[in-house]
ROLOTOR-643818 format. One record per residue (C-alpha): x, y, z; residue in three letters. Coordinates in Angstrom, 1 decimal, decimal comma, always signed. Layout:
// residues N
<pt x="X" y="Y" z="Z" rest="ALA"/>
...
END
This chain:
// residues 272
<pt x="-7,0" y="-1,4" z="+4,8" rest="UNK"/>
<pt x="-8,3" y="+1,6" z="+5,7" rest="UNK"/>
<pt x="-9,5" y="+3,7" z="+8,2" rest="UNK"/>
<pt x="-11,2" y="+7,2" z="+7,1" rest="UNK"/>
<pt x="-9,7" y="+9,9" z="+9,2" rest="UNK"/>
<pt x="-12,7" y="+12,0" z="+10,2" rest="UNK"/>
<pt x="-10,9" y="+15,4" z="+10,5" rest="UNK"/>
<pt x="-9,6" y="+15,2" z="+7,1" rest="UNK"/>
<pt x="-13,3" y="+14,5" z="+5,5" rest="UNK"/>
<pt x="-14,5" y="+17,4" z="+7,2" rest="UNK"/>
<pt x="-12,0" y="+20,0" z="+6,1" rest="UNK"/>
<pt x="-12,5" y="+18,7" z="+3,0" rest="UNK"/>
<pt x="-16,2" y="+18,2" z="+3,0" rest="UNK"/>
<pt x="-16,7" y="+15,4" z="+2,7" rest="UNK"/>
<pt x="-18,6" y="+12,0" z="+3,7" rest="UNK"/>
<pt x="-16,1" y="+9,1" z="+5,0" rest="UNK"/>
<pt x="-16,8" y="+6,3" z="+7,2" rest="UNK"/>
<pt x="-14,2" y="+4,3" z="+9,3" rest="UNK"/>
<pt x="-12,8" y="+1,0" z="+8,0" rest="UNK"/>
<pt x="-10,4" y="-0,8" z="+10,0" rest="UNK"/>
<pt x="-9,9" y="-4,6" z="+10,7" rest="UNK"/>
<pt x="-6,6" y="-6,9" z="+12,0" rest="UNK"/>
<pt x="-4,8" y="-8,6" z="+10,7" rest="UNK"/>
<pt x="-5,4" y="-6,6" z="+7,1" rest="UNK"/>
<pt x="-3,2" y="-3,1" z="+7,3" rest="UNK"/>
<pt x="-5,0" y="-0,4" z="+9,2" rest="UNK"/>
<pt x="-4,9" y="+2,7" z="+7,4" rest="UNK"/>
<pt x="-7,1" y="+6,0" z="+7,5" rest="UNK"/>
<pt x="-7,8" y="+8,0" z="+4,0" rest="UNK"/>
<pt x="-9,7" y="+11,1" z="+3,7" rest="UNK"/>
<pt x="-12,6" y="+11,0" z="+0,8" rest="UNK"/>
<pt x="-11,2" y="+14,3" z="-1,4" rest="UNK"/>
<pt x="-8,5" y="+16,8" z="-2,0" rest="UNK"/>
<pt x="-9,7" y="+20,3" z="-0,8" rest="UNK"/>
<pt x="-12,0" y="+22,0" z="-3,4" rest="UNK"/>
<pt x="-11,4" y="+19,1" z="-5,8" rest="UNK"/>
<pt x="-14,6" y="+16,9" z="-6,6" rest="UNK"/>
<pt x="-14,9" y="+13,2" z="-6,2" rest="UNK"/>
<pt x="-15,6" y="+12,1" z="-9,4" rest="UNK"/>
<pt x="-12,7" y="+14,3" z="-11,0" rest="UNK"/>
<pt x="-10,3" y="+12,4" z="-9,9" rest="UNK"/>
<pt x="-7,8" y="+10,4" z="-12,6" rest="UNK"/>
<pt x="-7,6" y="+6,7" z="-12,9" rest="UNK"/>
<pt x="-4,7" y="+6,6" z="-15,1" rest="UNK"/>
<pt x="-2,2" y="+8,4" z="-12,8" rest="UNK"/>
<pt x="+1,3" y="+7,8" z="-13,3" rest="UNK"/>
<pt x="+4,3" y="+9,1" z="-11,1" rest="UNK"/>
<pt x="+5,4" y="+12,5" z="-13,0" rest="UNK"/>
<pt x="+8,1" y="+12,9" z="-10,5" rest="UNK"/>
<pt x="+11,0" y="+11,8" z="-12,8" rest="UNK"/>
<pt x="+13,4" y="+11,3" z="-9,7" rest="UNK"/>
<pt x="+11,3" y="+8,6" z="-8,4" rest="UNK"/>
<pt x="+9,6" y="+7,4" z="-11,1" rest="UNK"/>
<pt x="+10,7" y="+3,9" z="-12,0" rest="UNK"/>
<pt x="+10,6" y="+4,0" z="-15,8" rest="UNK"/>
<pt x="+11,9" y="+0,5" z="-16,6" rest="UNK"/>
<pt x="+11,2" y="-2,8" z="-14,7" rest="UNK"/>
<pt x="+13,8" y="-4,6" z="-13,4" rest="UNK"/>
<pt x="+13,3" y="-7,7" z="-10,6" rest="UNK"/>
<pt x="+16,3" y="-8,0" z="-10,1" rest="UNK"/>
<pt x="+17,2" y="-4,9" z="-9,1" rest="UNK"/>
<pt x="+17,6" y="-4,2" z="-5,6" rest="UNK"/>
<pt x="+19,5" y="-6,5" z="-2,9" rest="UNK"/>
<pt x="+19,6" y="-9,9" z="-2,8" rest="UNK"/>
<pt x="+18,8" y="-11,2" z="+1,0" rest="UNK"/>
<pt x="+17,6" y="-9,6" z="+3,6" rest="UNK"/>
<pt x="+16,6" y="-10,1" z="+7,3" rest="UNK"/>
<pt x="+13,6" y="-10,5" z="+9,1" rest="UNK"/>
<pt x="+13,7" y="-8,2" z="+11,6" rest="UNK"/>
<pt x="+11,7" y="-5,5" z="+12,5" rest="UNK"/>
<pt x="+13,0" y="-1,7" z="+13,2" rest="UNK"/>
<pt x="+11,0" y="+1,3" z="+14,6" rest="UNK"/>
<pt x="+11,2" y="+4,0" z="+12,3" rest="UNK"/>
<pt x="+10,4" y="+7,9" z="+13,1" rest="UNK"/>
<pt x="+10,9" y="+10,6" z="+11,5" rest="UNK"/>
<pt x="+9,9" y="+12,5" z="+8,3" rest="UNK"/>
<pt x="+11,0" y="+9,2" z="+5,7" rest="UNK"/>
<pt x="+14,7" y="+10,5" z="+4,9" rest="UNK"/>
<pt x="+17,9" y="+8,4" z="+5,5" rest="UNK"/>
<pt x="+18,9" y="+11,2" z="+8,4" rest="UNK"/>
<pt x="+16,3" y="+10,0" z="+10,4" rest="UNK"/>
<pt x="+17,6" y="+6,6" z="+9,6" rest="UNK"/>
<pt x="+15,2" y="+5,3" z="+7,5" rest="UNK"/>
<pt x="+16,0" y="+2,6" z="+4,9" rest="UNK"/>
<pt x="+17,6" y="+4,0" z="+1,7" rest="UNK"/>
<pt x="+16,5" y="+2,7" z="-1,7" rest="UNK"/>
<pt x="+19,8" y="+0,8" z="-2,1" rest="UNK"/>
<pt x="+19,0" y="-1,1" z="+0,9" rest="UNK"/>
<pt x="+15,6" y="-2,5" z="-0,4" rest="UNK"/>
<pt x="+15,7" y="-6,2" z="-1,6" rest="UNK"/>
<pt x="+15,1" y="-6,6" z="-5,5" rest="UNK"/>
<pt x="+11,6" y="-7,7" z="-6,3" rest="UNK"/>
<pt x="+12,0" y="-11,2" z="-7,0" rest="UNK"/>
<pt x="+13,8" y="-11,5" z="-3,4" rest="UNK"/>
<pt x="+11,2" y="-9,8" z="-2,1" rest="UNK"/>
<pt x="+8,7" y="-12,5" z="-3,8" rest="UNK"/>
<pt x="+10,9" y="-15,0" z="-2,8" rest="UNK"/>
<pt x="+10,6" y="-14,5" z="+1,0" rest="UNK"/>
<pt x="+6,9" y="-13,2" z="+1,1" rest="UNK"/>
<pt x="+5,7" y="-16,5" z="-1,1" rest="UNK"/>
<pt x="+5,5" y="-18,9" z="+1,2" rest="UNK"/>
<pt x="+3,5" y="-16,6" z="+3,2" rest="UNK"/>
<pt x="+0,7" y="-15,4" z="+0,5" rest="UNK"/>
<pt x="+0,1" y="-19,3" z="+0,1" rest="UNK"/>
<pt x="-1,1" y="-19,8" z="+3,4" rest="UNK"/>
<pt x="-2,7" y="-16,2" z="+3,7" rest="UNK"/>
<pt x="-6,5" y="-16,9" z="+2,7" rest="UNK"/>
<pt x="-6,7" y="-19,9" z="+5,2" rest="UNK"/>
<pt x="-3,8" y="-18,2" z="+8,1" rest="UNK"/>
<pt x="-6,2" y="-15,4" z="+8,0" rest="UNK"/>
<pt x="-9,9" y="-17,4" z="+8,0" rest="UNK"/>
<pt x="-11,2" y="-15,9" z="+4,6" rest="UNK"/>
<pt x="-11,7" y="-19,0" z="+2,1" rest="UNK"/>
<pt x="-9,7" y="-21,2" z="+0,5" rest="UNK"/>
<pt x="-5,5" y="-20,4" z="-0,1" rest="UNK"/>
<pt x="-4,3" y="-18,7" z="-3,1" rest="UNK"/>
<pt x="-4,5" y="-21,4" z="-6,2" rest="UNK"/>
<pt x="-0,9" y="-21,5" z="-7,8" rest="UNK"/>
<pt x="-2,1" y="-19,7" z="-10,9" rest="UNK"/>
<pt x="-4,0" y="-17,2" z="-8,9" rest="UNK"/>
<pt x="-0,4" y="-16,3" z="-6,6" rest="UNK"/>
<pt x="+1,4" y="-16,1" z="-10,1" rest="UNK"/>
<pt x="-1,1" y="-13,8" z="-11,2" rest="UNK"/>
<pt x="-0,6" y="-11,4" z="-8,4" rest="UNK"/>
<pt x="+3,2" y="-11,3" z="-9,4" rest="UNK"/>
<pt x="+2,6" y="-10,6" z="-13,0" rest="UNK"/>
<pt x="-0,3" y="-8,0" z="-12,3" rest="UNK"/>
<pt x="+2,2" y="-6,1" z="-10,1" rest="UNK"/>
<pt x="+4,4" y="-5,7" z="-12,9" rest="UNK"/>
<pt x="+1,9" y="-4,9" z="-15,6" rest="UNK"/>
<pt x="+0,7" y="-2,1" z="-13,3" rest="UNK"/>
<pt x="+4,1" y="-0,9" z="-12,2" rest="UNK"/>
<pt x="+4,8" y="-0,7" z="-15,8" rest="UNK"/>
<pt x="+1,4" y="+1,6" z="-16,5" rest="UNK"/>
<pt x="+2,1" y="+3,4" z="-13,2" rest="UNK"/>
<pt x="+5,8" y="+4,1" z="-12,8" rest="UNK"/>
<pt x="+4,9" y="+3,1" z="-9,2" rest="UNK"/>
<pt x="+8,1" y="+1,0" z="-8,4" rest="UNK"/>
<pt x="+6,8" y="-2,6" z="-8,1" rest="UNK"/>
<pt x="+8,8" y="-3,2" z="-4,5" rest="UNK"/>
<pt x="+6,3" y="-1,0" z="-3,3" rest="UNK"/>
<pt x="+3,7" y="-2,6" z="-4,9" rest="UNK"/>
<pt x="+4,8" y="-6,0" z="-3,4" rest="UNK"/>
<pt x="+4,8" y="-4,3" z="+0,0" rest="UNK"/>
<pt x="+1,6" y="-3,1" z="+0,2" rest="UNK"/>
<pt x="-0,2" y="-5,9" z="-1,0" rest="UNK"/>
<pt x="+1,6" y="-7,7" z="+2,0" rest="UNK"/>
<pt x="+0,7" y="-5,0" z="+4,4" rest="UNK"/>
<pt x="-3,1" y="-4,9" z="+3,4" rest="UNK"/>
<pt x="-4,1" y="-8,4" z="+2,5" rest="UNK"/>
<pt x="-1,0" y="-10,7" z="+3,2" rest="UNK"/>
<pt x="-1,4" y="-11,6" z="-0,5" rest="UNK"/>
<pt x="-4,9" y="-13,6" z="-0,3" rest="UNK"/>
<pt x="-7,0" y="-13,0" z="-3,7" rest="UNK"/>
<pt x="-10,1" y="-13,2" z="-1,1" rest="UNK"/>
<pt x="-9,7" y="-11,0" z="+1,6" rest="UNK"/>
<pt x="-12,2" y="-9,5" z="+2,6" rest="UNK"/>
<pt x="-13,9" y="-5,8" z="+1,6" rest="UNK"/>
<pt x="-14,1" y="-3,7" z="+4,9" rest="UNK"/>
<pt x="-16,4" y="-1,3" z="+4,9" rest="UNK"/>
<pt x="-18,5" y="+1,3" z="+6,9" rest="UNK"/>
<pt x="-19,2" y="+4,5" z="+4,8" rest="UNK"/>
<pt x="-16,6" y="+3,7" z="+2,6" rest="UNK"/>
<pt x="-15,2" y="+0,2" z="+0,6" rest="UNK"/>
<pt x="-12,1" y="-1,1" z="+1,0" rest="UNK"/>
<pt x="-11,7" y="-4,2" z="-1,3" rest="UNK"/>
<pt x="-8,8" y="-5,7" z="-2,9" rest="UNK"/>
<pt x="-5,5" y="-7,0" z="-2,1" rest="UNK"/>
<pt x="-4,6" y="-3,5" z="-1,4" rest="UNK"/>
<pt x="-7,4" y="-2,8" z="+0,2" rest="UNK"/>
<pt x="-8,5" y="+0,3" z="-2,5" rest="UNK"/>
<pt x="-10,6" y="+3,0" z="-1,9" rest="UNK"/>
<pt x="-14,0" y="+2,3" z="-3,4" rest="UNK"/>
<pt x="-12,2" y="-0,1" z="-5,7" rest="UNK"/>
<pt x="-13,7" y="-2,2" z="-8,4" rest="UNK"/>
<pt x="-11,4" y="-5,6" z="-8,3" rest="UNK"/>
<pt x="-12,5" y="-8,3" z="-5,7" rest="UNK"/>
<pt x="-12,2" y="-11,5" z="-5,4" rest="UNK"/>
<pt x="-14,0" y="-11,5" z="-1,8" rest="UNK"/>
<pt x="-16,2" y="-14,9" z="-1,8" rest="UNK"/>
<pt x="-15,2" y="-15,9" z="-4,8" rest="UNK"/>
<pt x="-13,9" y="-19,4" z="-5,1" rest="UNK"/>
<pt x="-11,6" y="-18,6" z="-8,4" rest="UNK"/>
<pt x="-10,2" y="-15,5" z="-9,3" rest="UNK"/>
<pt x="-9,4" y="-14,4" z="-12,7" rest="UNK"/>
<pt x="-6,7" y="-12,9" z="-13,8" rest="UNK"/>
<pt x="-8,5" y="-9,4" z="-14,7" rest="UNK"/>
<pt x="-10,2" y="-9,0" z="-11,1" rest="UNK"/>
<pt x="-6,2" y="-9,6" z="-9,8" rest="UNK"/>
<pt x="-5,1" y="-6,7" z="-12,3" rest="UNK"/>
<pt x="-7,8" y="-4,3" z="-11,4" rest="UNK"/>
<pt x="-7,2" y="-5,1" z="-7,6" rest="UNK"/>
<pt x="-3,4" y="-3,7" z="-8,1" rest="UNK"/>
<pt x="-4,7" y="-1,6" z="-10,6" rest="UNK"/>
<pt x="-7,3" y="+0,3" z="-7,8" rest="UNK"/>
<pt x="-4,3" y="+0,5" z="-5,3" rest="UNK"/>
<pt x="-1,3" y="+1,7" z="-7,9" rest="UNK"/>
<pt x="-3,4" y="+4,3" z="-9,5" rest="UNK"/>
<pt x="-5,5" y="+4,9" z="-7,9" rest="UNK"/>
<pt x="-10,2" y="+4,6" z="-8,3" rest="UNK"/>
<pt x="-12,4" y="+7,7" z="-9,0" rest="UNK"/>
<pt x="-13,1" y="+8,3" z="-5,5" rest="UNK"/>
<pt x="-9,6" y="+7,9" z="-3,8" rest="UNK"/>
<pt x="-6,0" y="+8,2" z="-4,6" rest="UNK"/>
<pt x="-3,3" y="+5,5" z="-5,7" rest="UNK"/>
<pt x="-0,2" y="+4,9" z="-4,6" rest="UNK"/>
<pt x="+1,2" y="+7,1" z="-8,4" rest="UNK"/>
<pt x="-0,8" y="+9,9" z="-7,1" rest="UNK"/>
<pt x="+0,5" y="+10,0" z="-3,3" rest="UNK"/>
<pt x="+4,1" y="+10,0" z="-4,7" rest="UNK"/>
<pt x="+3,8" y="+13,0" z="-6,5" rest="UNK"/>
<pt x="+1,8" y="+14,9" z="-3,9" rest="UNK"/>
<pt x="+4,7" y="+13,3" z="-1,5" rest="UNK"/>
<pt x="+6,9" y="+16,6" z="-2,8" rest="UNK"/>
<pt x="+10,2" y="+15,0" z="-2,3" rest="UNK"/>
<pt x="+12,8" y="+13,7" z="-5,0" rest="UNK"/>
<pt x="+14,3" y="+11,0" z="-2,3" rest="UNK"/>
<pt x="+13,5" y="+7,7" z="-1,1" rest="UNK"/>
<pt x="+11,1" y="+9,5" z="+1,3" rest="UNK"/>
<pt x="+8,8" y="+10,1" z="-1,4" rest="UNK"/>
<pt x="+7,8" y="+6,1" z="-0,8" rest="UNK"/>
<pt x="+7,5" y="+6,3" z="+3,0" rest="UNK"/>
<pt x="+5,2" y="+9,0" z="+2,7" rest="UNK"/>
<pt x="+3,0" y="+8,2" z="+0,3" rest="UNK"/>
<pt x="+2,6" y="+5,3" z="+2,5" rest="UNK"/>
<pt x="+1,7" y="+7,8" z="+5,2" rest="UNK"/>
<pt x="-1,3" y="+9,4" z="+3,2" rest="UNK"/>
<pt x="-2,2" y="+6,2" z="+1,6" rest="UNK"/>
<pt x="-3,0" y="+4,9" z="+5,5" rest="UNK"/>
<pt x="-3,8" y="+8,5" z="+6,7" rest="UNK"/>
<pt x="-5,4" y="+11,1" z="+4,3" rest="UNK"/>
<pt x="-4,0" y="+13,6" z="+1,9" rest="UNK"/>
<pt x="-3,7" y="+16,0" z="+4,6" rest="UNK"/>
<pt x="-2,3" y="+14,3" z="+6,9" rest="UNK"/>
<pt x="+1,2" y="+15,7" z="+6,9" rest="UNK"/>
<pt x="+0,0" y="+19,3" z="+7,2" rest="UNK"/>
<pt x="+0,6" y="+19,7" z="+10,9" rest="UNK"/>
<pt x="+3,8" y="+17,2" z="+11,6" rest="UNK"/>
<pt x="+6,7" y="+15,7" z="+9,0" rest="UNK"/>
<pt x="+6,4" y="+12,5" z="+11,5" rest="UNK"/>
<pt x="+5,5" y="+9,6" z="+9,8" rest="UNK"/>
<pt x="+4,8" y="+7,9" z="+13,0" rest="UNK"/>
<pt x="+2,6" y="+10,1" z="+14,3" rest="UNK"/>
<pt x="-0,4" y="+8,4" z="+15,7" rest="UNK"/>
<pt x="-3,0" y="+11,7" z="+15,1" rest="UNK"/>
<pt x="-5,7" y="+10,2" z="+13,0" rest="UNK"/>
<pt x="-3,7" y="+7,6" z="+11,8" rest="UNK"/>
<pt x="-1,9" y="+4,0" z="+12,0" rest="UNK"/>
<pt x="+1,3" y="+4,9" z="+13,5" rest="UNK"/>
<pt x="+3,3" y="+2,2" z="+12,5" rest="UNK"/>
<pt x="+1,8" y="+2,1" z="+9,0" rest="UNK"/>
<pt x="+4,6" y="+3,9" z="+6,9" rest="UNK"/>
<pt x="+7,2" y="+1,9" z="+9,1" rest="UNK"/>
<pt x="+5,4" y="-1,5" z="+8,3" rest="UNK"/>
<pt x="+6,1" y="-1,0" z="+4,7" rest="UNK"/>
<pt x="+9,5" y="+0,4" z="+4,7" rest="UNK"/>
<pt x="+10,3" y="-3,0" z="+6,9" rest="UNK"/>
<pt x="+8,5" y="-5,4" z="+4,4" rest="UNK"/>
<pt x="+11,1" y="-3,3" z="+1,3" rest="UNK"/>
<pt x="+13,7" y="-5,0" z="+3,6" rest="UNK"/>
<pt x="+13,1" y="-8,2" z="+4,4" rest="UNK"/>
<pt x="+10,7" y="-8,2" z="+7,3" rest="UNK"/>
<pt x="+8,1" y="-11,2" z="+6,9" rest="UNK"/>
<pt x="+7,2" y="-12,6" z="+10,3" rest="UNK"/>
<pt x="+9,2" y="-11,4" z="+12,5" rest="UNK"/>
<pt x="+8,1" y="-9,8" z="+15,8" rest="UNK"/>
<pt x="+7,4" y="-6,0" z="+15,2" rest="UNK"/>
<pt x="+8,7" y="-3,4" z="+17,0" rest="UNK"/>
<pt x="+5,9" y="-0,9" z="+16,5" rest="UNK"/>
<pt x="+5,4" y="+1,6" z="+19,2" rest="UNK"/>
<pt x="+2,6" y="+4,1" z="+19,0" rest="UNK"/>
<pt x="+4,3" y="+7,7" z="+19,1" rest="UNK"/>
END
């Protein structure tokens, strides 16, 4: 979820409040681009970067078995700096396959209501692909977030202080929730991937953060990750990704570790 990084809302000036919570994904977002309005904002973004815009679905593209293991990356996102190239993320329906046990158990592992019905977890797999398709966000990523912010559970919870996060990926000023709600339809799981992949009027989606990411490579993911967590401006002063200014330092890591396998397996995060 996130956490509103103060000095980015006032560069910007804006209102923010701070949102953070364990075990949901920590992550700080600044309310508005510079000079750009709140309510201007697009909530039908799509990846316009065609060298990392995923154009056709495929789930089972992508490796087929992974490990559970956890690796501290640093660095600016690129494969110099050793993170994780593209070709060594698992395909989607590996990915689902190794994260499903755990978004059964995630409502109840995590106290927030009763576990995911197993209409409401198939749900969450078919709204990630409808809203890859709409976004051109590659759905791996999708996956990975929704693990990172809500472990999968329809009901997490909305954190808020100034600012909502609700939703499985824990969107800014989303609409989808399915917090208290003892069913959840299939539209509130849509517009919960929806809010998160695209993006809301108020914040930013993951389609968005790719393009502002300015880089045709696999590092285009990492750090949209990075402002997703951390604020638009959050790469002004530093390419690190683990940088731990105003930010979750091991956010960006966390997600390129979940593309490759990582489920349960002690991290290896270390604040830089």
């Amino acid at each position: 979820m996130r956490f509103t990084q103060i000095i980015n809302v006032i560069a910007a000036g804006s209102l923010a409040g701070i949102a953070a919570a364990v075990p949901m994904g920590t992550r700080t977002l600044d309310v508005a681009k510079r000079g750009v309005a709140l309510g201007s904002r697009a909530t039908n973004a799509v990846v316009t970067n065609s060298a990392v815009a995923v154009k056709t679905i495929n789930d089972s593209t992508g490796k087929s078995s992974g490990t559970d293991s956890y690796t501290m990356y640093t660095g600016d996102g690129s494969t110099q700096d050793g993170w994780p190239a593209k070709s060594d993320w698992l395909s989607f329906d590996e990915l689902w396959k190794v994260n499903k046990a755990s978004i059964s158990e995630s409502c109840s592992n995590n106290g927030w209501g009763a576990d995911n019905s197993a209409t409401e977890t198939q749900d969450i797999y078919d709204a990630i692909n409808e809203v890859a398709k709409e976004s051109e966000v590659d759905h791996r990523l999708i996956l990975a977030v929704v693990m990172q912010e809500s472990k999968g559970c329809v009901r997490v919870p909305t954190t808020a202080n100034s600012v909502s996060n609700p939703g499985l990926m824990q969107s800014y000023e989303g609409t989808g929730t399915c917090y208290g709600k003892s069913t959840c339809p299939k539209s509130e799981i849509v517009q919960m991937i929806r809010d998160g992949a695209v993006g809301t009027a108020s914040g930013d989606g993951y389609a968005t953060l790719i393009n502002l990411a300015k880089s045709n490579t696999v590092a285009a993911y990492y750090k949209s990750a990075r402002l997703y967590n951390s604020g638009i401006n959050s790469l002004e002063s530093s390419d690190n990704l683990s940088s731990s200014s105003g930010a979750t330092s091991c956010y960006a890591s966390d997600v390129a570790n979940r593309l490759t396998g990582w489920v349960t397996a002690a991290t290896k995060c270390t604040s830089s």
